[in-house]
N, C-alpha and C positions, 0 to 999 in steps of 0.2 A: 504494500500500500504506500502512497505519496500522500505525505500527512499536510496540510499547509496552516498557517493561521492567515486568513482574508481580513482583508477591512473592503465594507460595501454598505451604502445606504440602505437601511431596515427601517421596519414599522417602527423600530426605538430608536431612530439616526443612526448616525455612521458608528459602525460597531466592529472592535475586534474579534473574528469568532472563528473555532475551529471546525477545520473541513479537512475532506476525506476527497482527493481526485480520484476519479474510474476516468481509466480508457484517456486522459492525459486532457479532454477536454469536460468534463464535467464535475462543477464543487460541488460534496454533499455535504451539508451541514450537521454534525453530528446532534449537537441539542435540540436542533427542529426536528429531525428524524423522531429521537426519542420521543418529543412532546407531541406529534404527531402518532407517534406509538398509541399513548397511555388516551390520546383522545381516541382512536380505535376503539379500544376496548372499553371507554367509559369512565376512565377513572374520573376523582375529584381534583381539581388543582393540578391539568397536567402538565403546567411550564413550570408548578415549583419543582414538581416530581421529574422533570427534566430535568434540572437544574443541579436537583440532588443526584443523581443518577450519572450524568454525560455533563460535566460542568463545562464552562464554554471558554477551557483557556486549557491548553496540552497541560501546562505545567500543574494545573490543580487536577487533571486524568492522569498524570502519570504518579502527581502524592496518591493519590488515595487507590488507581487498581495494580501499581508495583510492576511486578511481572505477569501481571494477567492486562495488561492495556491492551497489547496486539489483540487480544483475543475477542476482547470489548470492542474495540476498532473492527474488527473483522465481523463481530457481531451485528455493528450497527451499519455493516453494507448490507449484512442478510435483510437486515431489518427493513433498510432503503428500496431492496430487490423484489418486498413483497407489496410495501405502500405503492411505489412505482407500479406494478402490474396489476393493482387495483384502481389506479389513475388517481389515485392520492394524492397531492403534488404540490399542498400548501397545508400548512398549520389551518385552525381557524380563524386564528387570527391575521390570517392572509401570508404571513411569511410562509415563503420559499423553502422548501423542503431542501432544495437541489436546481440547479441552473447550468446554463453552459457557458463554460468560460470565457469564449471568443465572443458571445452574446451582449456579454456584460463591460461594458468600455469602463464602467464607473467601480469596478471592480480593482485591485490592486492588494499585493502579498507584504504582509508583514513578515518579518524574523519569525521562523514557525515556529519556533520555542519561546515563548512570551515573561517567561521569569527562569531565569538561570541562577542556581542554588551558589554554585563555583565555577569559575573558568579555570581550567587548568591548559595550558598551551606545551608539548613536546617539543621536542629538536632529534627526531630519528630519522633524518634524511640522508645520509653517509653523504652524500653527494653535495649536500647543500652547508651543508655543515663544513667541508673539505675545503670549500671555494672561501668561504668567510675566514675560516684560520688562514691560508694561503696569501687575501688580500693583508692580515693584520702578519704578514711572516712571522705565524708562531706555527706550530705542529699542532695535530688533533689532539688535545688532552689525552691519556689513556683512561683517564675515568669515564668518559666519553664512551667508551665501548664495554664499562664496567656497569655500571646504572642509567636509566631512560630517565634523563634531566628532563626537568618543566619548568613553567615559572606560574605565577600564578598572578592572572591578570585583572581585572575590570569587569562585574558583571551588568554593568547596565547603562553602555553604551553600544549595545549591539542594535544596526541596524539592518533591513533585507534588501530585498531585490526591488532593481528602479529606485530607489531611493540617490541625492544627491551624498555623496561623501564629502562630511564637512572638513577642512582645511585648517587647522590653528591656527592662531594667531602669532603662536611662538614657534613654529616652525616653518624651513626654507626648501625641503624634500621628505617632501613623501613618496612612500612606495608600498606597492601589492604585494600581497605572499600567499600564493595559492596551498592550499591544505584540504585534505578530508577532515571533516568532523564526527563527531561521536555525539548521541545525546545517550546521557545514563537514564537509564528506565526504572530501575529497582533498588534501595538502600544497600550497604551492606560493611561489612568490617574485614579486614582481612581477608578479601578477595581473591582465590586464586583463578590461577591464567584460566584452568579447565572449564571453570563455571561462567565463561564471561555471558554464555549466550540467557545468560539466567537476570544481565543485568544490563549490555547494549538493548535501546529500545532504537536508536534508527543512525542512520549516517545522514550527512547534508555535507555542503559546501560549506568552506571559511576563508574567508578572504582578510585575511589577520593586518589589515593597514596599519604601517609603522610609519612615524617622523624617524630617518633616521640621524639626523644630524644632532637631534638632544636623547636617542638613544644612545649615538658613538662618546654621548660625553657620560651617562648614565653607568654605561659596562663600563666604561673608565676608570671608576671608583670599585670596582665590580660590586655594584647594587644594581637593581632594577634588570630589564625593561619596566616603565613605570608612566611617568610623562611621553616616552613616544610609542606609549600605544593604549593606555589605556581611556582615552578620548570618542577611541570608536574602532571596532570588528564588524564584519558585515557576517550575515547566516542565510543561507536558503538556494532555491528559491522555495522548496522543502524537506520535508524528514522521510528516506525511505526506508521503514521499516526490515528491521534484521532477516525477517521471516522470508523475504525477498531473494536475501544472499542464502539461504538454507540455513541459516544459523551461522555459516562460514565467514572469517572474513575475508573479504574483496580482493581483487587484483584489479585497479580499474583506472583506464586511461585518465591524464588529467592535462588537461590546457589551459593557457592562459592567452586572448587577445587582447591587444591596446591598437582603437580605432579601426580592426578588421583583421591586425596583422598580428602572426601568430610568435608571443613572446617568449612561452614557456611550454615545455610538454616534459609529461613523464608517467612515473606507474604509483600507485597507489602500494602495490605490494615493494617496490623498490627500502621501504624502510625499513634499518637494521633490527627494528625492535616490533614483535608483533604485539597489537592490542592487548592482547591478554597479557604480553608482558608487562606492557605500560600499564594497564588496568592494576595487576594484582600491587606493580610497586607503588603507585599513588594512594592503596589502601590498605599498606603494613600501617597497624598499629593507626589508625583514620578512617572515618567514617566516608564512603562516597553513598552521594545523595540523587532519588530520583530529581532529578534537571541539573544534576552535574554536566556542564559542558566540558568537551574532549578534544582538543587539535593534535594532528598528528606530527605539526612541524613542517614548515614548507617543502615542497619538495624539489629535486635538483633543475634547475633553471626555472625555479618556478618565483622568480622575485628580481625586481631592478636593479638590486644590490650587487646580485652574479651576473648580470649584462652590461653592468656599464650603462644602462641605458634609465631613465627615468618618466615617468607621469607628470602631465600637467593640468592645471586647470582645464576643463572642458574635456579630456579625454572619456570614450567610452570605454568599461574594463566588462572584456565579458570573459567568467572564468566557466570554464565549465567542464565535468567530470561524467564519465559512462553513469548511465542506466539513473543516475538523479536529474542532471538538467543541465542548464547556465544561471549563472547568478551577474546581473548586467547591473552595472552602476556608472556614474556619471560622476569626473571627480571637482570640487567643487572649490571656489575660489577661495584665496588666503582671509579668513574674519577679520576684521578691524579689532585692534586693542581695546579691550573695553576702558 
């Protein structure tokens, strides 16, 4: 399943709510589904009993069904497949059960994960990681190939797809960093690698935008990434559900374009460290939490940094990875000091 969170004019105005794409052109809205469920059958009060049931934000479905979410998700296609074939097609309160995507102009995608518990960011790219030590002439750490480093960034500046990328005010370069994402679906402590499939709930796109020139002063001290990156991370353009890869994880193409032309490409499996490695070391001895976010680490030429080449105001970035999508953003001019 392609999980998204929509923002679209509703009988309640413009609302962020989550949906469920089929077949790549059709949103189904999972809390209208249910409330259109429970008026089915007659209940009493069937938007609070949506409500309780199919809450209308991913992050409060994946607190409360854990590792049973895919299933709840998958349920409320069933659910859509049988209102649909009885020509059901609206709440009674006239919303929208379900619509087609190309339909709706006034449509547009938020960041599908709507509250992120922890960002945690990797560096398991061999490739990408080689190129950075080489520009600063040191050698790869050997700790580097002993432990799957992170750092741990900003959760709430992330924004999605089509959206402008805002610009500092205290920064002179910015640049892209194409990455798979992880979203965590289920609690847990002391995670091992085996069990991962018990607690990835989907993968997306992450487009991990760095200032790097008050980054290069940041490692300097060796503190941070901090100020040049936690301002803003882009996610989407959604979450495709693990159940998709067969529980396995991925090998999956990834590119990056600036204005049509193709800047970065590489593999998804290319990283020295598999998930479950990263997973189980991020939760020695720590709790990871349903809406923990996961980056995997740029991967090799997947960033301005390894090109010599840089972004500017007005460039189009379209990154995009097999079998989830493109994530397209527009980069946005330098802010005035306040």
């Amino acid at each position: 399943m392609k999980i998204c969170t929509y923002k679209r004019p509703t009988i309640f105005g413009i609302q962020k709510r989550l949906g469920i794409i089929y077949n790549d052109k059709t949103i189904i809205d999972v809390n209208f589904t249910w409330q259109a469920v429970f008026e089915r059958f007659g209940f009493y009060a069937p938007e609070k009993r949506a409500d309780l049931l199919a809450p209308n934000s991913l992050s409060a479905f994946l607190r409360m069904y854990q590792d049973a979410s895919i299933g709840k998700l998958q349920e409320t296609l069933q659910c859509w497949g049988d209102l649909s074939s009885r020509g059901l097609l609206k709440t009674k309160n006239n919303a929208d059960i379900a619509f087609h995507l190309f339909d709706a102009k006034d449509t547009k995608f938020d960041a599908p994960l709507d509250e992120i518990n922890m960002y945690r960011d990797f560096y398991a790219h061999e490739k990408h990681v080689k190129k950075g030590f080489e520009k600063r002439n040191e050698p790869v750490p050997a700790a580097w190939y002993e432990i799957p480093a992170y750092y741990k960034g900003g959760n709430t500046g992330f924004i999605g797809h089509d959206e402008i990328i805002p610009w500092p005010y205290y920064s002179q370069q910015l640049d892209y960093e194409l990455e798979l994402g992880v979203v965590i679906g289920r609690d847990g402590k002391n995670v091992k690698a085996k069990d991962i499939k018990k607690h990835i709930f989907g993968f997306t796109i992450l487009n991990d935008i760095s200032a790097r020139d008050i980054q290069k002063k940041e490692m300097s001290i060796r503190l941070g990434p901090a100020k040049g990156k936690d301002w803003c991370s882009i996610m989407g353009p959604v979450i495709v559900t693990f159940d998709e890869f067969n529980y396995e994880e991925p090998n999956l193409k990834m590119t990056a374009k600036v204005n049509g032309e193709e800047w970065s490409s590489g593999q998804s499996g290319d990283s020295h460290y598999s998930w479950g490695e990263m997973i189980e070391h991020m939760g020695m001895e720590e709790w990871i939490r349903a809406t923990d976010f996961i980056g995997s680490g740029t991967v090799g030429t997947g960033c301005g940094l390894e090109l010599d080449k840089w972004i500017k105001p007005g460039d189009l970035l379209e990154l995009s990875i097999d079998k989830i999508g493109t994530l397209k953003n527009i980069v946005g001019t330098p802010n005035s000091k306040p």
